[in-house]
C-alpha angles and dihedrals in degrees: 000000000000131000087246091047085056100051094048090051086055096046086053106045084045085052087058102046088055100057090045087064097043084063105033107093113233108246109230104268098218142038105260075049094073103041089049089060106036078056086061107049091050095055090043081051094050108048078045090062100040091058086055101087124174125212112230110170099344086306121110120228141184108262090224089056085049100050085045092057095078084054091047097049086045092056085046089064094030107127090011119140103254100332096305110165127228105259088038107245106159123089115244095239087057093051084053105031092165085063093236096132114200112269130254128237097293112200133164123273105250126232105263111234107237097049113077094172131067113285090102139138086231125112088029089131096073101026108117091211103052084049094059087048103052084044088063095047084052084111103057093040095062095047082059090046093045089054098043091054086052085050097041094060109041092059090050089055082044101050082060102040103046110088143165116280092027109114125244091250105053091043082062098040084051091053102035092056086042098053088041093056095048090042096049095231098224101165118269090346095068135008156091109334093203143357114277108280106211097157105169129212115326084005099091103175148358102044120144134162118251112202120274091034119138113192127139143227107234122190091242080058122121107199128182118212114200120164134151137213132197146188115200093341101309106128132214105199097182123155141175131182115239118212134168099187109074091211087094097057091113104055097050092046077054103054088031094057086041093053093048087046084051093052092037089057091043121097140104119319093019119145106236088224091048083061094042090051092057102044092053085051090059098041111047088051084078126090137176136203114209123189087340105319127085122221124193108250108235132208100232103240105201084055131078152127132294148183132268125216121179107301088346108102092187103038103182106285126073125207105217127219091206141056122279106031126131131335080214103129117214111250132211119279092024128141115220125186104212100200123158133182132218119203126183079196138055095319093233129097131215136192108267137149131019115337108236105159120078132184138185120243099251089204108037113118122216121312124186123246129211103171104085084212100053088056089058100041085056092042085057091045087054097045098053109017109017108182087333105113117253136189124218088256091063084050091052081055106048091055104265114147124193101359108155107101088042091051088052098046082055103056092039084062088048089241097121118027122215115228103190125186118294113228141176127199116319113262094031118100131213143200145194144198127185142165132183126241145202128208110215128192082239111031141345114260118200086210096186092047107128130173090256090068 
């Protein structure tokens, strides 16, 4: 290379170093430098980002409040079983697509009383048989299951949701909306079991809203909530007592405690007085003072459990909450409705106020009809409700117009029977707890239990 080629190589590599410093920026030197202008660039970000607005619905937002929304709608369901909304919104089928509804409480039968030899439920758990058989009822279990989750949590959202103040109606019309969406009403296939049960105070069961009623729920009140679910049939009959004074603590911890002594005595083999006996001994140890005198809490003795049988809510045995009932023993793959009742009066009910809840006769043959509007007003009954029990709210709904004189024609036929409200002496006040089992080959599941009782 020559000396000129040289020069000119050296003139042009100190060219370029020159105009790399000319764009390269100086970096702050010292410390206060830097802050200074790390201060800067964030204030020159964020009024970058306020002028960007974004347009939801005709109304214009920051862009920063509409990238945080998906954040926001994630901490709404966050803890939520399976995504369940609040409200709850989401059928249960599509929380469980595979169909393996979540499991009951499963507990042991227990050894009936009167029988020392070997014809007991016990041992059920390892017997092969009795597996084979539970595994080819799978079917029918998971439509119960299926129907107590519904159930389950549509009176949690309600226990939050009912307060003072709200009316009876609109409590109903809340969980009854609730509990359709969750069970997927479909017809006859899935849908509400029974009208909404809200009997207040001495009232103990059988209290529904008619249309047009007013009244009120009061914070003295003590309301029983009882509603069923079902899935082909196959009935949850599940019910808790709401209170916002806790001067009735001790009456529901009495019939709650009556109603799990109840469960825990149920199971194959098991007198039904044997059940009834032990559930009045829990029950009538307990005693309240209200308002400075103490009254003796009463199992209510003209009301008790049942079984279920598939859209029969009574199917034929009843479970006492008393002494001296029926030598009838409970038998495998039976459905048992464990309800008790608690009274601060007389502890017996008796038919009062307006009737609201209606049921058709499972067993009556067929009876001729001449009033043309009895015949639509049961082929509307058979449509909609079939030998599932209804109110006059639910016929309202499902289109039926001036049906008085039908729906007693009905029930003078027998039909229809007429179920009115239960009730035991003015100024007392009652309450009620019930869960559904199942009794299983292999185990008894107490298929409505919740952790909330």
């Amino acid at each position: 290379m020559s000396a000129t080629e040289a020069l000119n190589v050296e003139a042009a590599v100190a060219e370029i170093g020159e105009e790399a410093k000319k764009q390269k920026k100086p970096k702050p030197n010292n410390k206060k430098l830097r802050q200074e202008a790390a201060a800067k660039k964030a204030a020159e970000g964020g009024d970058e980002g306020a002028n960007d607005e974004v347009t939801t619905n005709g109304d214009a937002k920051p862009a920063s409040a509409a990238t945080a929304q998906p954040a926001k709608k994630k901490t709404n369901t966050k803890g939520k079983k399976n995504g369940q909304t609040d409200p709850p919104t989401i059928p249960i089928a599509k929380l469980f697509p595979d169909g393996n509804f979540p499991e009951g409480e499963v507990v042991e039968h227990p050894t009936p009383k009167d029988m020392a030899d070997d014809r007991t439920a016990k041992d059920r758990f390892t017997s092969e048989e009795k597996r084979a058989l539970d595994r080819m009822n799978n079917d029918i279990y998971q439509e119960l299951r299926q129907a107590a989750e519904a159930h389950r949590q549509t009176r949690q959202y309600m226990q939050r949701y009912i307060k003072p103040g709200m009316t009876m109606i609109q409590i109903c019309e809340e969980l009854e909306n609730t509990a359709r969406r969750l069970i997927g009403e479909n017809g006859l296939e899935a849908g509400l079991a029974f009208p909404t049960g809200c009997s207040l105070n001495h009232c103990a069961a059988h209290y529904t809203p008619n249309a047009g009623d007013t009244t009120v729920l009061q914070y003295d009140d003590v309301c029983k909530i009882d509603f069923g679910t079902h899935i082909k049939g196959r009935i949850i009959d599940c019910a808790f007592t709401l209170t916002f004074n806790n001067k009735y603590d001790k009456l529901l911890q009495a019939v709650k405690e009556a109603t799990n002594t109840g469960i825990r005595e149920a199971g194959i083999d098991v007198r039904l007085c044997d059940i009834g006996a032990a559930i009045q001994e829990v029950m009538e140890s307990y005693e309240i003072e209200l308002d400075g005198k103490t009254y003796p809490i009463k199992a209510i003795r003209n009301l008790n459990g049942h079984s279920i049988s598939p859209y029969r809510i009574h199917a034929g045995k009843t479970v006492p909450i008393v002494k001296g009932g029926e030598s009838t023993r409970m038998e495998e793959d039976e459905f048992y409705a464990i309800e008790t009742f608690g009274s601060t009066g007389r502890g017996l009910v008796h038919d009062d106020m307006d009737c609201s809840h209606y049921m058709k006769n499972f067993d009556l043959p067929f009876v001729p009809l001449r009033l043309q509007s009895s015949k639509q007003l049961l082929g509307t009954i058979n449509k909609h409700f079939g030998t599932l029990a209804f109110c006059k709210r639910w016929l309202d709904r499902a289109g039926a117009t001036k049906y008085q004189m039908a729906l007693k024609d009905l029930c003078d036929k027998g039909i229809v029977e007429a179920y009115p409200p239960l009730c035991d002496i003015k100024g007392c006040y009652t309450a009620q707890y019930e869960h559904t089992i199942m009794l299983r080959p292999t185990c008894k599941e107490v298929v409505s239990r919740g952790n909330d009782y």
